[in-house]
C-alpha positions in Angstrom: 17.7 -4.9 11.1 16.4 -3.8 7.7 18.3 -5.3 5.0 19.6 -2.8 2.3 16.9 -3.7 -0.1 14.2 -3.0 2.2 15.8 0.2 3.6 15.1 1.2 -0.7 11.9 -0.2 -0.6 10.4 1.0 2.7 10.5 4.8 1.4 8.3 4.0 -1.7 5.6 3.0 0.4 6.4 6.3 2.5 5.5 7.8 -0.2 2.8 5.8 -0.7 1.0 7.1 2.4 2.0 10.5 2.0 -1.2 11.5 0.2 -0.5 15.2 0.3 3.3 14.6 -0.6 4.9 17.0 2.8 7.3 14.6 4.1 5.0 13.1 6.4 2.1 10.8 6.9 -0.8 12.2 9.1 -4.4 11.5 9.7 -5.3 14.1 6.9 -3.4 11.3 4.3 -5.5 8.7 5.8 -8.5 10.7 5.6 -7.3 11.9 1.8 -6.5 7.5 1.2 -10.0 7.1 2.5 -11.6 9.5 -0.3 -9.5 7.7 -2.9 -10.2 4.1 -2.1 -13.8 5.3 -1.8 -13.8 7.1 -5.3 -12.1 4.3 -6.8 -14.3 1.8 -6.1 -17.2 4.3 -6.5 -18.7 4.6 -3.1 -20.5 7.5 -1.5 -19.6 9.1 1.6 -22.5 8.4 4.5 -22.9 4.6 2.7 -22.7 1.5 4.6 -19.5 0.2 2.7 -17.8 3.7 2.5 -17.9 4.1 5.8 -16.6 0.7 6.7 -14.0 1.1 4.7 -13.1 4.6 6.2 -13.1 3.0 9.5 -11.0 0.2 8.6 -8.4 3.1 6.9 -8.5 5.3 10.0 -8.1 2.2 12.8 -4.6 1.6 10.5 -4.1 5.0 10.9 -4.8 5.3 14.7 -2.2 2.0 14.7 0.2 3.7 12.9 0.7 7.1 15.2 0.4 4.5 18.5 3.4 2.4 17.4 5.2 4.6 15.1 5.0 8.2 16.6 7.3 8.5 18.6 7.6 11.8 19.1 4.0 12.0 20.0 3.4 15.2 17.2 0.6 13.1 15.6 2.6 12.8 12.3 5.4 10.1 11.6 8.4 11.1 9.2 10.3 8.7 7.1 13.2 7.8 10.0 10.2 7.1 12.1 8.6 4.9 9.6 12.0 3.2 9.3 12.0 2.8 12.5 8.6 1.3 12.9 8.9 -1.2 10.1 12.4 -2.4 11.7 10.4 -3.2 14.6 7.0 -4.9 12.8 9.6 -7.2 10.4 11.9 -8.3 13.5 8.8 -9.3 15.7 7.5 -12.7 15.3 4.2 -12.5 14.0 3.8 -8.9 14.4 3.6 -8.5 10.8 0.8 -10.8 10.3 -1.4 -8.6 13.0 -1.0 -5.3 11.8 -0.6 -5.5 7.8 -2.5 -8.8 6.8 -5.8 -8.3 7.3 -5.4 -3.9 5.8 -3.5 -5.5 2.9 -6.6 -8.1 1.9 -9.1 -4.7 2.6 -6.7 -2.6 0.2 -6.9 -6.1 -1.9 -10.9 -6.1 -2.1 -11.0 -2.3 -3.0 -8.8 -3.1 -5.9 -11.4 -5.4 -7.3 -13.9 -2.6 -8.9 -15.8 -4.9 -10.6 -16.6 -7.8 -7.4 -15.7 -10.5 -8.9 -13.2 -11.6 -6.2 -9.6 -11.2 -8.4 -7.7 -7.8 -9.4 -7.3 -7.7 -13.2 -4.6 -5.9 -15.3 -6.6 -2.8 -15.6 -8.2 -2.7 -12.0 -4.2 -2.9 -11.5 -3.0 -0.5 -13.8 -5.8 1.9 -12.9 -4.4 1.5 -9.3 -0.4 2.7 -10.2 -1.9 5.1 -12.3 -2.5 7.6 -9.4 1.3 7.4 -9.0 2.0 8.2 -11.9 3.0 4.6 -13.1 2.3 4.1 -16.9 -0.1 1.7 -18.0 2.9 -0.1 -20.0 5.2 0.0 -16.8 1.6 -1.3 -14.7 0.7 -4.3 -17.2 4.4 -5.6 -16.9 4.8 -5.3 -13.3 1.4 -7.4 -13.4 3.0 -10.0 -15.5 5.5 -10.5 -12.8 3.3 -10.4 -9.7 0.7 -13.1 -11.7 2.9 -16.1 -10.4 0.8 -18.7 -12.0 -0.4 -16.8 -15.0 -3.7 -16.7 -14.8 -4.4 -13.5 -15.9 -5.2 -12.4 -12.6 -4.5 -11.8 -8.8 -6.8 -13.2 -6.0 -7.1 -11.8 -3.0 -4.5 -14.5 -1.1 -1.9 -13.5 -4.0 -2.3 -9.8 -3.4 -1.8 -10.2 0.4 1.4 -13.0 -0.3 2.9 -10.2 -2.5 2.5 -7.3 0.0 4.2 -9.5 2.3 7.2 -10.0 0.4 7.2 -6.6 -0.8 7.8 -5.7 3.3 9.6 -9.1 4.1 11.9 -10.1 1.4 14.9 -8.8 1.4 15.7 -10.9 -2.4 15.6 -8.8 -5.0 14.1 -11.2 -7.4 11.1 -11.6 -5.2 7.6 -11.0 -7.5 6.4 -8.8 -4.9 9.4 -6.1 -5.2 7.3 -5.1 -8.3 3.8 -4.2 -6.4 4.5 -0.6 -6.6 6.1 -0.3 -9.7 9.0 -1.2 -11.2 11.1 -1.6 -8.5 13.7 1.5 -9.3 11.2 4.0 -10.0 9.8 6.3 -7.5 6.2 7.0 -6.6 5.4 10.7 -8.3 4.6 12.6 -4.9 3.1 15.1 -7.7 0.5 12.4 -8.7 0.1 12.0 -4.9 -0.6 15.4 -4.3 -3.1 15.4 -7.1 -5.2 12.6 -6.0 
């Protein structure tokens, strides 16, 4: 059962996936996260690494309507989400299947410049299309760089994504990967991207 913290986390990353901000998550916001992460790290449609990126976004999607869906209407509302989540977090290893490997992809894509580690400003640029201030971004970084070394590696980003889902503490590092952790994502911003 999701623990009251994660019951107020789980709709920020809702919200997070709700690329056209309607109240639901469909393949159109996948397609639309797709074009993002692609014009974020400054790939072309029709190129080798767009693409496999686009296909790694859309295989998460087709995950996401299989397991989640359960209406079968090809679009899964918050409840379902809920729902969904409830279900990864109180399966052994279930997590570890479905979100690891998407969270070190979404990790990678964060990393504009390819030297293997997120920086503060690949960071900051990131909340920025949430509307998260550059301020607000540099000090949630401060938290999430555990061993303060001015940067987060690919394994860090992926720990703190799990905790983000996971922990139900709320002094855990990772509550601050989206933000600070009582602010909302700006579904305007979203709509926008």
């Amino acid at each position: 059962m999701l623990s009251d913290l994660q019951l107020k986390k789980l709709p920020k990353m809702f919200a997070l996936n709700d690329n056209n901000g309607d109240g639901v998550i469909a393949q159109e916001d996948f397609e639309e996260a797709a074009r993002v992460l692609g014009r974020f790290r400054g790939l072309a449609p029709g190129t080798a690494e767009y693409e496999d990126l686009h296909r790694t976004i859309m295989a998460r999607w087709n995950n996401l309507r299989e397991t989640c869906d359960t209406d079968g209407d090809n679009r899964v509302t918050l409840q379902e989400w809920l729902a969904y989540w409830d279900k990864v977090l109180a399966t052994q290893g279930e997590y570890e299947r479905v979100c690891k490997p998407f969270s070190a992809v979404v990790a990678r894509t964060l990393d504009l410049d390819g030297d293997g580690k997120i920086s503060p400003d690949e960071y900051a640029q990131w909340l920025s299309r949430w509307g998260v201030d550059k301020k607000a971004a540099l000090e949630c970084f401060a938290r999430l760089d555990l061993n303060g070394d001015g940067h987060l590696s690919v394994d860090e980003f992926v720990a703190l994504v799990a905790q983000y889902f996971q922990s139900s503490d709320p002094n855990s590092p990772g509550n601050w990967l989206l933000g600070p952790p009582d602010s909302q994502l700006s579904s305007s911003q979203s709509a926008k991207r």
